[in-house]
C-alpha positions as CSV (number, residue, x, y, z in Angstrom):
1,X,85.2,-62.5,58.5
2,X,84.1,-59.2,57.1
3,X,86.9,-57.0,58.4
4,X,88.3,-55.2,55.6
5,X,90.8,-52.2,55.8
6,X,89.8,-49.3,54.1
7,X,91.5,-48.3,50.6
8,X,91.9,-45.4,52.3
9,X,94.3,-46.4,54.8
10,X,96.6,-47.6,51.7
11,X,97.3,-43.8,51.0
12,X,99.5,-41.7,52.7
13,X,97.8,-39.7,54.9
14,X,98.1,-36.4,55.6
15,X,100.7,-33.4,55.0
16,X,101.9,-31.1,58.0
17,X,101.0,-28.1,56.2
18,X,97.8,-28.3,57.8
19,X,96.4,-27.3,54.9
20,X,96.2,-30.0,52.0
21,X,96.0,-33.7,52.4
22,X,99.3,-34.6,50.5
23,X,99.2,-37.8,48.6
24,X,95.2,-38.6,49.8
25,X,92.6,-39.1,47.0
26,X,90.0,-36.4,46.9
27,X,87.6,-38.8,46.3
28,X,85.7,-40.0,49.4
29,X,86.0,-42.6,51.5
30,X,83.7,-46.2,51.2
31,X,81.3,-46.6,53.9
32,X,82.2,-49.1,56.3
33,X,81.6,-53.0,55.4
34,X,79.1,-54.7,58.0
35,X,80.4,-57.4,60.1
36,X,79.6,-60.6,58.9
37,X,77.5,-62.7,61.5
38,X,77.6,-65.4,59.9
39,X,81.5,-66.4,60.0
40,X,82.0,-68.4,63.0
41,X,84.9,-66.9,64.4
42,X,83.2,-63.5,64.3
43,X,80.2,-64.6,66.3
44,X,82.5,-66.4,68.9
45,X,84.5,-63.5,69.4
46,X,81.2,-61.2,69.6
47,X,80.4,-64.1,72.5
48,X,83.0,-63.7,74.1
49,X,82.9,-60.0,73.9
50,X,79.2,-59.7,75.5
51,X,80.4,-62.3,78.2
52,X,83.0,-59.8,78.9
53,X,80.5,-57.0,79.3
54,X,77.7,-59.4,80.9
55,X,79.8,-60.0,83.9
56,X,80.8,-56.8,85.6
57,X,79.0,-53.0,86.2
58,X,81.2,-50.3,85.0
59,X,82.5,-47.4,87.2
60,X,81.8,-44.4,84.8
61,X,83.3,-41.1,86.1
62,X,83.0,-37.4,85.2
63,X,85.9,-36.5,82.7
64,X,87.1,-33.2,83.1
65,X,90.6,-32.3,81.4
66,X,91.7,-35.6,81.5
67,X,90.5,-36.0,85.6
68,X,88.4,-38.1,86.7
69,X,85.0,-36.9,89.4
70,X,82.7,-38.4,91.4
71,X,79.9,-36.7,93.2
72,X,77.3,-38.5,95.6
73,X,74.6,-38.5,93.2
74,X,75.2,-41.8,91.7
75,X,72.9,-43.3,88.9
76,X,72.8,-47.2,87.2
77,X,72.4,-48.1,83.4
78,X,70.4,-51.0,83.0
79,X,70.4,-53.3,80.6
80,X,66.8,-53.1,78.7
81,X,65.9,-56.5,78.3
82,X,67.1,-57.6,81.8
83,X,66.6,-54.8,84.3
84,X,67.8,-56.7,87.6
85,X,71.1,-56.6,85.3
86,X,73.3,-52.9,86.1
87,X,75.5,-52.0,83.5
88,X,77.1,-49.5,84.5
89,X,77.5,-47.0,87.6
90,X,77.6,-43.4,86.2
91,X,77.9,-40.1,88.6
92,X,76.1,-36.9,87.5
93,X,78.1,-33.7,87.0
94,X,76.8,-30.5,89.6
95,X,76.9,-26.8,88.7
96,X,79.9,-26.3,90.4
97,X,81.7,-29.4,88.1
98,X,80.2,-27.9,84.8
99,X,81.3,-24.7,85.3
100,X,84.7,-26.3,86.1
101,X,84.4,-28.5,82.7
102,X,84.0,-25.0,80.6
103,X,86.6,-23.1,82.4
104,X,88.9,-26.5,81.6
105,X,87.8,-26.7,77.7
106,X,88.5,-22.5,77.2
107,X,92.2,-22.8,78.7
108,X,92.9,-26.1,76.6
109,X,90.9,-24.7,73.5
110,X,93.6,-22.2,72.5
111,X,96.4,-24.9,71.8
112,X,93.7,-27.5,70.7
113,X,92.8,-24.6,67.8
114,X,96.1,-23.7,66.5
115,X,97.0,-27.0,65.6
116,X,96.8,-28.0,62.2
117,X,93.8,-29.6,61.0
118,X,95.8,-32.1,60.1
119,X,96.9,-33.1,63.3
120,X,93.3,-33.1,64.4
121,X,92.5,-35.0,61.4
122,X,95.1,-37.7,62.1
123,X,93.4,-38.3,66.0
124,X,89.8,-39.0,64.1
125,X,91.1,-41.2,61.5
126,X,92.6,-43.3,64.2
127,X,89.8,-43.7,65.9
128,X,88.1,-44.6,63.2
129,X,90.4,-47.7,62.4
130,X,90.6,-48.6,66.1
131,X,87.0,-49.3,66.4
132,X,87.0,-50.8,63.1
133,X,89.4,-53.3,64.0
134,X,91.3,-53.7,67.8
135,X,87.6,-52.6,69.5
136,X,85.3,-54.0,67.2
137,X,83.5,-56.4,69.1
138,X,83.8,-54.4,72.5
139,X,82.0,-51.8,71.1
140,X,79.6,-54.3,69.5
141,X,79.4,-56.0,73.1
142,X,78.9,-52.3,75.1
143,X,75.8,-51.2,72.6
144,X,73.5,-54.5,72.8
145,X,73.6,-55.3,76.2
146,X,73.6,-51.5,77.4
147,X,71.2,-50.2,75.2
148,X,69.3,-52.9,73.8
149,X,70.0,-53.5,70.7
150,X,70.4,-56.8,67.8
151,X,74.2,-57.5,66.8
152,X,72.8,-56.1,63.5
153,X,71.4,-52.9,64.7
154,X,74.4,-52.5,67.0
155,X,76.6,-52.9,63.9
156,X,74.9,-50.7,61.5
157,X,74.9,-48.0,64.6
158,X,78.2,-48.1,66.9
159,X,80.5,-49.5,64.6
160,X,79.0,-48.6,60.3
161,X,77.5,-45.2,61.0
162,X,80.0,-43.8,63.3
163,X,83.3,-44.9,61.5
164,X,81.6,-43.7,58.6
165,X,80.9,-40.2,60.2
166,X,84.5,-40.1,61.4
167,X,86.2,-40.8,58.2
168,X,83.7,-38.3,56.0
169,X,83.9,-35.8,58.2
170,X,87.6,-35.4,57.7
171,X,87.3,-35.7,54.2
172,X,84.7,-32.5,54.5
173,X,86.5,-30.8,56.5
174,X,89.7,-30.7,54.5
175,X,87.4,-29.1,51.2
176,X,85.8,-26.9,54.0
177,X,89.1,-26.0,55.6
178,X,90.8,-24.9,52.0
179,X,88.1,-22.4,51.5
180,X,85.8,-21.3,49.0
181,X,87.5,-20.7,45.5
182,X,87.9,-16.9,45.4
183,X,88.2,-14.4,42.3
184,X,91.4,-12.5,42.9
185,X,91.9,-8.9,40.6
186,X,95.5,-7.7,39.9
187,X,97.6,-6.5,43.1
188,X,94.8,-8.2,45.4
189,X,94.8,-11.3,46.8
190,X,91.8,-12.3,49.0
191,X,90.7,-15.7,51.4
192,X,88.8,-17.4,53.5
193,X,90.0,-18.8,56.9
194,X,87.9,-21.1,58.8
195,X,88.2,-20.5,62.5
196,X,86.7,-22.2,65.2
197,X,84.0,-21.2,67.4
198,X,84.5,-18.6,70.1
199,X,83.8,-20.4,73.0
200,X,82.7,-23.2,73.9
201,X,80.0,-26.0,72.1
202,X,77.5,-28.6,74.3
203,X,76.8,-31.9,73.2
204,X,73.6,-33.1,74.3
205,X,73.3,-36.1,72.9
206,X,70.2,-39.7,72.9
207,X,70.5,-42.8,73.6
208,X,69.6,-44.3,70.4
209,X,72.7,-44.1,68.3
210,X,75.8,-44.4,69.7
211,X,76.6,-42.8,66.3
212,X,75.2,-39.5,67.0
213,X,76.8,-39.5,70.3
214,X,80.1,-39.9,68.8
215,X,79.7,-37.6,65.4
216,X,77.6,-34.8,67.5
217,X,80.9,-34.8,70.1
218,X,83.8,-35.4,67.4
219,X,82.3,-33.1,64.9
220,X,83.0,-29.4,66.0
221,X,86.2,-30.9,67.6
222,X,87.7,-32.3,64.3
223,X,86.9,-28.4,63.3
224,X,89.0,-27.0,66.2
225,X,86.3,-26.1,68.8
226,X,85.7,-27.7,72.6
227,X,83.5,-29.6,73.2
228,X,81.0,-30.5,76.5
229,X,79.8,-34.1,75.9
230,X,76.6,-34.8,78.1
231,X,75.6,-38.3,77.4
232,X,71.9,-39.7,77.6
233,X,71.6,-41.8,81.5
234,X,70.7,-45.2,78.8
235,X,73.8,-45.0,76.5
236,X,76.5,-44.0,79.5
237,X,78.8,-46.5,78.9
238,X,78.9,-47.1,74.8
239,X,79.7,-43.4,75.0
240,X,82.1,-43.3,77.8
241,X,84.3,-46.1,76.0
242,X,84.0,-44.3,72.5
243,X,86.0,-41.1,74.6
244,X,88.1,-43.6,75.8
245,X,89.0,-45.0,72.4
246,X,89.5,-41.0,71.1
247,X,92.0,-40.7,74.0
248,X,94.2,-43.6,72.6
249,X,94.1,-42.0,69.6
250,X,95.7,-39.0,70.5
251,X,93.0,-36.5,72.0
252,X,94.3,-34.3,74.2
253,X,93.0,-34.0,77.7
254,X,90.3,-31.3,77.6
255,X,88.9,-30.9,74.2
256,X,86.1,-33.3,74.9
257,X,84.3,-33.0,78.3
258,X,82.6,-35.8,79.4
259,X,80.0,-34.6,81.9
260,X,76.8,-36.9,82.6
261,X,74.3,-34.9,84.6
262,X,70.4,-33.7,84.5
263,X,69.3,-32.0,81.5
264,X,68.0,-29.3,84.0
265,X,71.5,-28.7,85.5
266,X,73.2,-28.6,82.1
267,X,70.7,-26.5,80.8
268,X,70.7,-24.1,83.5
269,X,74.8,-24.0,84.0
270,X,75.7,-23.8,80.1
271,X,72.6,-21.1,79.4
272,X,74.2,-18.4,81.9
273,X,77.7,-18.8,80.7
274,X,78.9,-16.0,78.4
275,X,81.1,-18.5,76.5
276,X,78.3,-20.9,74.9
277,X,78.8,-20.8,71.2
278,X,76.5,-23.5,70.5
279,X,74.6,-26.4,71.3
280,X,74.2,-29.0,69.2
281,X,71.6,-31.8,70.4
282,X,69.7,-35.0,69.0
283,X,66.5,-35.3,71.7
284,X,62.7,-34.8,72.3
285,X,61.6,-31.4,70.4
286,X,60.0,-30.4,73.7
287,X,63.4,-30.6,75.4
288,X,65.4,-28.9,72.5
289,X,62.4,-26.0,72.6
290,X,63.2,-25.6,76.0
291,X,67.1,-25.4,75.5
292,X,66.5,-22.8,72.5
293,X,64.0,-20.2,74.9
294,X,66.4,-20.5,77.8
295,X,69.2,-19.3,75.0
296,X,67.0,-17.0,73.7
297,X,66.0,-15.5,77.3
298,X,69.8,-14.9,78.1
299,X,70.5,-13.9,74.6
300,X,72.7,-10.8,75.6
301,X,74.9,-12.4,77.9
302,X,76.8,-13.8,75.5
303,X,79.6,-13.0,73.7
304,X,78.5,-14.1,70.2
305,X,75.1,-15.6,69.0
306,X,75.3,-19.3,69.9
307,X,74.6,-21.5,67.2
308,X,72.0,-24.4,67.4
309,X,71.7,-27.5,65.7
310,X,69.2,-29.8,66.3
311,X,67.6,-33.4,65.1
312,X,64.1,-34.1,67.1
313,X,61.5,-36.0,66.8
314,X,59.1,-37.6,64.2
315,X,55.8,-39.0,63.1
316,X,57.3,-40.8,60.0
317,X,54.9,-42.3,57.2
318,X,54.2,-45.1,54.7
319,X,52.3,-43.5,52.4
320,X,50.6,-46.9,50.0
321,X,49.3,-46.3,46.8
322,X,47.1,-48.5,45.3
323,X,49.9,-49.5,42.4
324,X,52.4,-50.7,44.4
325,X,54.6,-53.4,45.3
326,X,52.8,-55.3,48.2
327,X,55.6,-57.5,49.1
328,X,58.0,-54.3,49.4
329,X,55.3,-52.8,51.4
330,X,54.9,-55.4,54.0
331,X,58.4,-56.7,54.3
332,X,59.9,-52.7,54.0
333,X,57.2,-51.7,57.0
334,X,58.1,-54.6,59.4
335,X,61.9,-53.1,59.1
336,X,61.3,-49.5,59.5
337,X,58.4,-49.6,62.0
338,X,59.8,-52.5,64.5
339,X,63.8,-52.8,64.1
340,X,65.0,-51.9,67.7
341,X,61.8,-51.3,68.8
342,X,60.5,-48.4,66.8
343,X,62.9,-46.2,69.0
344,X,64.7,-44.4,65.7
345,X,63.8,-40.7,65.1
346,X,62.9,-42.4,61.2
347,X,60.7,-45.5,62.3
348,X,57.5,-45.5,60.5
349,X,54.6,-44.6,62.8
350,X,51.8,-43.9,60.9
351,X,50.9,-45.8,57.7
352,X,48.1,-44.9,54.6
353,X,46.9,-47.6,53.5
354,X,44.1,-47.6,50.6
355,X,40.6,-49.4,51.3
356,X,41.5,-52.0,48.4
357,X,44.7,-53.1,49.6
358,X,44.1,-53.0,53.3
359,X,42.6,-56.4,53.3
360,X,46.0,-58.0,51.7
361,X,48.4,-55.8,53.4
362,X,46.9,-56.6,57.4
363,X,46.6,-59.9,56.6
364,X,50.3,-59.7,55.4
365,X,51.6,-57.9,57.9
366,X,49.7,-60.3,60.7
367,X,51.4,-63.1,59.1
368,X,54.6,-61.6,59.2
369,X,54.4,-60.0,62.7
370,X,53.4,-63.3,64.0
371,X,57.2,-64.9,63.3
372,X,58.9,-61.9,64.8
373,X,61.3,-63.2,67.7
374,X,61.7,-61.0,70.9
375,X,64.8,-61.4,73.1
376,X,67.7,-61.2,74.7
377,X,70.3,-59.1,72.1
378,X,73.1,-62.4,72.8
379,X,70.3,-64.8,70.7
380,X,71.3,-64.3,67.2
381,X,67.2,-65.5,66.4
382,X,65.9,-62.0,67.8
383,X,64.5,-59.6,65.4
384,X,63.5,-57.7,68.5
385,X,64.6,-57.4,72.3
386,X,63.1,-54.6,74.6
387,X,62.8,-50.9,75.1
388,X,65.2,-48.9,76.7
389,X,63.9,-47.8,80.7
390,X,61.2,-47.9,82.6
391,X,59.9,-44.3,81.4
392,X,59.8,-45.1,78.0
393,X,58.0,-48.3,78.9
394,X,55.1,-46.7,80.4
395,X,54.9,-44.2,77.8
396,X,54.0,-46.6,74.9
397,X,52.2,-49.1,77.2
398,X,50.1,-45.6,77.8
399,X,49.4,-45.1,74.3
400,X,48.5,-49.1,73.5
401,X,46.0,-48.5,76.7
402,X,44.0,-45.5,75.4
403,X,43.5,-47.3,71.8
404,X,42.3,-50.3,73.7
405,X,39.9,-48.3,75.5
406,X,39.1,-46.3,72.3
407,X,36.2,-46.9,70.0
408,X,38.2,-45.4,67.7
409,X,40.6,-47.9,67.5
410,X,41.1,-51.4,67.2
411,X,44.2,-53.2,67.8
412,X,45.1,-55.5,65.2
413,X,48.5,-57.3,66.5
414,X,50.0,-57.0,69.1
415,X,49.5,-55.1,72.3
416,X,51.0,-57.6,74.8
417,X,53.4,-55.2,77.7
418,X,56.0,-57.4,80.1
419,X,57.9,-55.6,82.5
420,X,59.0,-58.9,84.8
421,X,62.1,-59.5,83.5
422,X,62.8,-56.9,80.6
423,X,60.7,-54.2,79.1
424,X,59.4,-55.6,76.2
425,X,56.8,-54.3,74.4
426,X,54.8,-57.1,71.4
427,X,55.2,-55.3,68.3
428,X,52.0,-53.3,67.8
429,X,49.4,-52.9,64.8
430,X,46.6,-50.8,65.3
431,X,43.6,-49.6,63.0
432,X,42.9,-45.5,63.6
433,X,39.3,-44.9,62.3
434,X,40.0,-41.2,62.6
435,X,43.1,-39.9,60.5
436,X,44.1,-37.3,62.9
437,X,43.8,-39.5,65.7
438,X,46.3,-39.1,69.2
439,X,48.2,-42.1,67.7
440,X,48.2,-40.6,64.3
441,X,49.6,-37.7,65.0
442,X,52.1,-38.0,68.4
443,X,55.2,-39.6,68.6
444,X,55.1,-42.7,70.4
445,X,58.6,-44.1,70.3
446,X,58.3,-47.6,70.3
447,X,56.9,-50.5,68.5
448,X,53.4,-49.1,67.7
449,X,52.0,-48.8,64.3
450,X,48.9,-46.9,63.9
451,X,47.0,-47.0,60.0
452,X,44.5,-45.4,58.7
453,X,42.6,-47.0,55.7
454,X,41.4,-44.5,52.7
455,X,39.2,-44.3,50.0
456,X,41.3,-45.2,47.2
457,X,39.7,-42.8,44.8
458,X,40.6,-39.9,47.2
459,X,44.5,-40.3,47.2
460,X,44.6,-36.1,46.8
461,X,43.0,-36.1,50.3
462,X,44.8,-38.5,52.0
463,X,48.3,-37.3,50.7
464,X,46.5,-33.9,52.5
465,X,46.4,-35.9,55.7
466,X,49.8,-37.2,55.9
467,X,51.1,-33.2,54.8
468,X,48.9,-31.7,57.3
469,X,48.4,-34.3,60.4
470,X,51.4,-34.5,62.3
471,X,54.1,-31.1,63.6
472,X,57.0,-33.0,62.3
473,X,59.3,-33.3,58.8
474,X,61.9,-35.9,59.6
475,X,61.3,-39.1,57.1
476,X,58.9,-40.4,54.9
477,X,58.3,-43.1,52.2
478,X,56.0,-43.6,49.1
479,X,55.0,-46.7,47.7
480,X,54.1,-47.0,43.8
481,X,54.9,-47.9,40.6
482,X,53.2,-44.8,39.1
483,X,56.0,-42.1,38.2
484,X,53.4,-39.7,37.8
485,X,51.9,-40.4,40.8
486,X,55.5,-40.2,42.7
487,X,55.8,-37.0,40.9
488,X,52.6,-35.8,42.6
489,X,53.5,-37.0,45.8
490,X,56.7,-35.7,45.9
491,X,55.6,-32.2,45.7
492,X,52.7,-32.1,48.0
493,X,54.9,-33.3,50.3
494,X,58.0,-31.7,49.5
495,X,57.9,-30.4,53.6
496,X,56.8,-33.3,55.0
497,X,60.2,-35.0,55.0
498,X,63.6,-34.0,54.8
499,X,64.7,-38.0,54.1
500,X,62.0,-39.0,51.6
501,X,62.2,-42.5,49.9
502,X,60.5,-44.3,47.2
503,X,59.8,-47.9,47.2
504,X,61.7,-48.1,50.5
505,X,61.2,-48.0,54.0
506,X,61.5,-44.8,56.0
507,X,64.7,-46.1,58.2
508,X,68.5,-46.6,57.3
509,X,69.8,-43.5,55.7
510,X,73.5,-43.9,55.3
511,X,76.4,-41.5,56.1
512,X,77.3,-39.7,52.5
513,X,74.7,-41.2,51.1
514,X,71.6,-40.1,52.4
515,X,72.0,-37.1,55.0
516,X,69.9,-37.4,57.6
517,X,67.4,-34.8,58.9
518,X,64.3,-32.7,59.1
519,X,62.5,-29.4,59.6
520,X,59.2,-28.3,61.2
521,X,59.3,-29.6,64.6
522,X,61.7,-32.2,63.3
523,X,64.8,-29.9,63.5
524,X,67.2,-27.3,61.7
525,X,67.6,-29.6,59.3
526,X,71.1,-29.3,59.2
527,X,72.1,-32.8,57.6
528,X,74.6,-35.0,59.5
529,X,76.5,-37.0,57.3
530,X,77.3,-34.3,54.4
531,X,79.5,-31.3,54.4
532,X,77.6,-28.2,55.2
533,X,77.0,-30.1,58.8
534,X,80.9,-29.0,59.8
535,X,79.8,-25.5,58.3
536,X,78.0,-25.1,61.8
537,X,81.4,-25.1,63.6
538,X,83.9,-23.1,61.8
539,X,83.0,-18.9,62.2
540,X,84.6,-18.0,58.8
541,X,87.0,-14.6,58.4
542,X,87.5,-13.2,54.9
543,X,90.6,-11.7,54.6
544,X,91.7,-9.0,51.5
545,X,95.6,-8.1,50.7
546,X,96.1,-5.2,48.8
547,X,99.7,-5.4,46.8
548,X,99.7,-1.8,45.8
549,X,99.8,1.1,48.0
550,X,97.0,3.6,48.2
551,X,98.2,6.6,46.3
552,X,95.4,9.5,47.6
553,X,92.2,9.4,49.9
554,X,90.5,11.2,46.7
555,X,89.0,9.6,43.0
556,X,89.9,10.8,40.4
557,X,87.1,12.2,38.8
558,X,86.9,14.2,41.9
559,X,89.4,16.6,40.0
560,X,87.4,17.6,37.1
């Protein structure tokens, strides 16, 4: 089985100056190897694993300094693709318990701070290796049935991504942590310290990737800040157990609160408290517009500027030029627009196809959509299984209902809604006669494809289209043999992306190897999964020594 320990881990580790890794190669870690399905022994064990989390409902508390809290207003996660099943029983946080969770993470935050980031380091990296190996297929187990993914989209997500942000984060931190190289004159000697936050940052975090969930948590804590976690209602339990797994490794009570509760009540409770120092959130980019104004309205309450990181939403594109690799096309599109349902920030929404392909390509992509298997997450055969609640259901049935009712659209594949047992959506191909269409332009969320076929002797106006049609700058894809043409394309839409890929779908990007995020109504664009993201937790002091004594208020010229 696939199960490797890292080169890494055959180093010594770490130094207690706190300041240099002693021993550890500079050079970064490799990403995580994938489980390997098709071993035997690893799918009996994941078997047994989701048998294991198939037979009970979890009792999720509030975590506040290492206490658990219940409160009357009591909430279920269900599992997706078989809602009469409850996952877990998860209790959501009041004002009063919020306010207690800051007051908790601002005593423990001064000892959590001072030590050495190589202490904190040491915490992560176990983490890291206990997921990898003693909680692999628990965490595996928790992710499918709770939020509805395949064991390969559950392994790419809960177990890959976030060992991989774990393990390169602490290898950015420690170059962030040593501070820029500085030019230091005779008798002076000058540096940079990295301190933490003042205050206090909120975690607000989806239920799509467990991997976000953990990195947007674990991140400003591995840079000596504390942390209030407030997990999404559909990923409860992945999240509570990756806390859990932290807390064997070594996190002290405290650092990270774990405080399930409305948005509203966060919102409001964390807004008015003069201790917020930042917020960083993965969500709708209604929600995180609503977070930002409330910050903004209470702007000089606080005792420093709170800092805001956010990853939203996206209308993500295949753009298909007429010389082009069909095959890549069809087979790259059926990944990145239906893989757990559509429901990643990157899946491709809209597509451009040209009126000389089109014929090919829908046929293709008929053909290909026809063999895709929906199901339970436990049948190894399922290329799909359902989306996530009841809310998000209706949503995208919504949007399949107006193009059905819609001259202005015709629905190629697809279309079929079941809520009876799960809440499974068909996979969804739909033709958009008008290029700024609703469902050219929104963000659905699910397993719809909307494409609009144009002339191909008009590719400047239709790469004008995909620039100008949607709010949002998250991920992209261009498909072509033509370099000149990819040089084109790549600066007229130099904005419309901030994860742009050639000959490739628009889903997958990898921790250190493609950061992920956008801009416009995307996001800050602040790039998980590369250095500068751990710049957004560290308030840096420049600090000057002078060797020599100052011999007279006055210059000398002054004399003459």
């Amino acid at each position: 089985m696939m199960i490797r320990v890292h080169p890494s881990k055959l180093r010594p580790l770490l130094s207690a100056s706190g300041r240099c890794f002693s021993g550890l190669s500079p050079d970064l870690p490799p990403n995580e190897p994938l489980t390997d399905f098709t071993d035997p022994k690893v799918a009996e064990k994941l078997q047994e694993a989701l048998a294991g989390v198939n037979s009970r409902c979890e009792d999720i508390p509030i975590v506040i300094g290492g206490q658990e809290y219940r409160t009357e207003d009591a909430s279920y996660q269900l599992c997706p693709y078989n809602h009469s099943k409850k996952v877990a029983k998860f209790y959501n946080a009041d004002k009063n318990l919020i306010e207690k969770a800051v007051e908790n993470a601002l005593i423990n935050k001064s000892v959590w701070e001072k030590m050495s980031y190589d202490s904190r380091a040491r915490v992560v990296l176990k983490a890291a290796s206990l997921m990898a190996t003693k909680y692999r297929y628990e965490v595996l187990a928790r992710c499918m049935v709770g939020q509805g993914k395949t064991a390969f989209q559950a392994d790419i997500d809960s177990v890959g991504e976030l060992i991989d942000f774990l393990r390169f984060n602490v290898s950015y931190g420690k170059t962030l942590m040593e501070g820029p190289p500085l030019h230091n004159p005779d008798h002076i000697l000058n540096q940079v310290r990295m301190r933490s936050l003042e205050g206090f940052v909120a975690a607000i975090t989806p239920f799509n990737f467990s991997a976000i969930g953990g990195n947007l948590a674990t991140a400003p804590a591995l840079m000596g800040n504390v942390v209030l976690w407030k997990p999404s209602s559909t990923a409860v339990l992945s999240n509570y157990h990756f806390l859990k797994i932290m807390e064997e490794a070594g996190l002290p009570d405290g650092i990270i609160q774990f405080v399930p509760s409305t948005g509203r009540t966060l919102g409001a409770a964390i807004a008015s408290s003069r201790d917020l120092a930042g917020v960083t959130f993965t969500g709708s980019s209604a929600v995180f517009g609503t977070i930002w104004k409330s910050i903004g309205d209470n702007l000089s309450n606080y005792k420093t500027f709170p800092k805001l990181v956010g990853e939203t939403g996206g209308k993500n594109y295949h753009f298909i030029h007429e010389n082009c690799d069909v095959d890549s096309v069809v087979y790259g599109t059926v990944r990145s627009a239906y893989e757990y349902q559509g429901q990643k920030c990157s899946a491709c929404s809209r597509m451009y196809v040209p009126d000389t392909l089109w014929g090919e390509i829908k046929d293709r992509l008929v053909e290909e959509l026809s063999h895709v298997k929906m199901g339970p997450a436990e049948d190894f055969a399922s290329f799909m299984t359902a989306v996530i609640d009841r809310n998000s259901y209706d949503n995208i049935k919504g949007y399949i209902e107006h193009a059905r009712q819609s001259p202005d659209y015709e629905i190629i594949s697809g279309g079929v809604c079941d809520d009876s047992q799960g809440y499974f959506i068909q996979p969804t191909l739909i033709l958009s006669k008008d290029p700024k269409s609703k469902l050219m332009s929104e963000e659905i969320f699910g397993p719809v494809l909307t494409v609009y076929v144009y002339p191909a002797d008009d590719v400047d106006g239709a790469l004008e289209l995909v620039d100008s049609t949607s709010p949002y700058g998250l991920t992209g894809a261009i498909f072509s043999r033509d370099r000149v043409f990819i040089n084109k394309a790549m600066e007229k839409l130099q904005h419309s992306a901030g994860n742009f890929y050639i000959n490739d779908k628009s889903t997958g990007a990898v921790v250190a190897q493609q950061p992920f995020g956008g801009a416009r109504a995307s996001g800050t664009n602040d790039k998980a999964g590369m250095g500068s993201y751990l710049t957004r937790w560290v308030s840096p002091m420049a600090v000057k020594e002078s060797l020599v004594p100052l011999p007279h208020w006055s210059y000398p010229y002054m004399s003459k």
